[in-house]
C-alpha positions, 0 to 999 in steps of 0.5 A: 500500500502506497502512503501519500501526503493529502493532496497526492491522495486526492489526485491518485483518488481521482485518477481512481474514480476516472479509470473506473467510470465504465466498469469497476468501483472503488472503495474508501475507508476512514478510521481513526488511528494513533498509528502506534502498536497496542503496547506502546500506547499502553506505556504513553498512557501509564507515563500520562501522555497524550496520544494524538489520534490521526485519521486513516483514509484508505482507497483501493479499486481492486488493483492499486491501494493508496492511503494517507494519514491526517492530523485533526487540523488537515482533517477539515481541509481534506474533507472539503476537498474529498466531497469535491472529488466525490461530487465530481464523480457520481454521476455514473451511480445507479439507482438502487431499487428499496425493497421496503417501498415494494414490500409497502406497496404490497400490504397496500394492495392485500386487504386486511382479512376479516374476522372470520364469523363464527357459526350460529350454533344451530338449534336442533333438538331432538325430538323422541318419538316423532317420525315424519 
């Protein structure tokens, strides 16, 4: 995985997202990160120092992975930038059909069952010693 610095990022990002109009996707993730192993972070919180937590963005198209870390203050910057590019590029993005909205306009369409009636009991007596 190739680490750039933000701006580098943005236009390797974008180069992405060009080879991949007709056919492909790409895939970016976000996370928070110290960029620090566990046991490390252990002693600089036992020795009461503050660990600074940067932000890790991560693209790939299936074929090339590019990644860059960002501290808070160049976190605001690069977004603004990031909902640049991505703006730029969705217009190839389908429409997904909803299956909720299916599955509403189905009830509407069954009614609702009614009550089943119950059988009047019928009144049948016998009668003893009558013949017809």
């Amino acid at each position: 995985m190739v680490a750039l610095q933000p701006d580098p990022f943005l236009s390797e990002l974008t180069s992405m997202f060009e080879r991949s109009t007709e056919k492909g996707s790409v895939w970016v993730t976000m996370k928070r990160s110290s960029m620090k192993c566990q046991a490390r972070l252990k002693k600089m919180a036992a020795k009461g120092e503050t660990v600074e937590l940067r932000c890790l963005v991560r693209a790939t198209d299936g074929k090339k992975n590019i990644s860059t870390s960002l501290s808070a203050k160049e976190y605001l910057k690069f977004q603004a930038s990031y909902a640049t590019v991505l703006k730029a590029h969705m217009n190839a993005l389908k429409k997904r059909e909803r299956k909720d909205k299916k599955k509403a306009a189905e009830a509407e369409k069954v009614p609702e069952k009614a009550p089943k009636k119950q059988k009047a009991a019928s009144s049948s007596k016998k009668s003893a010693g009558f013949k017809s």
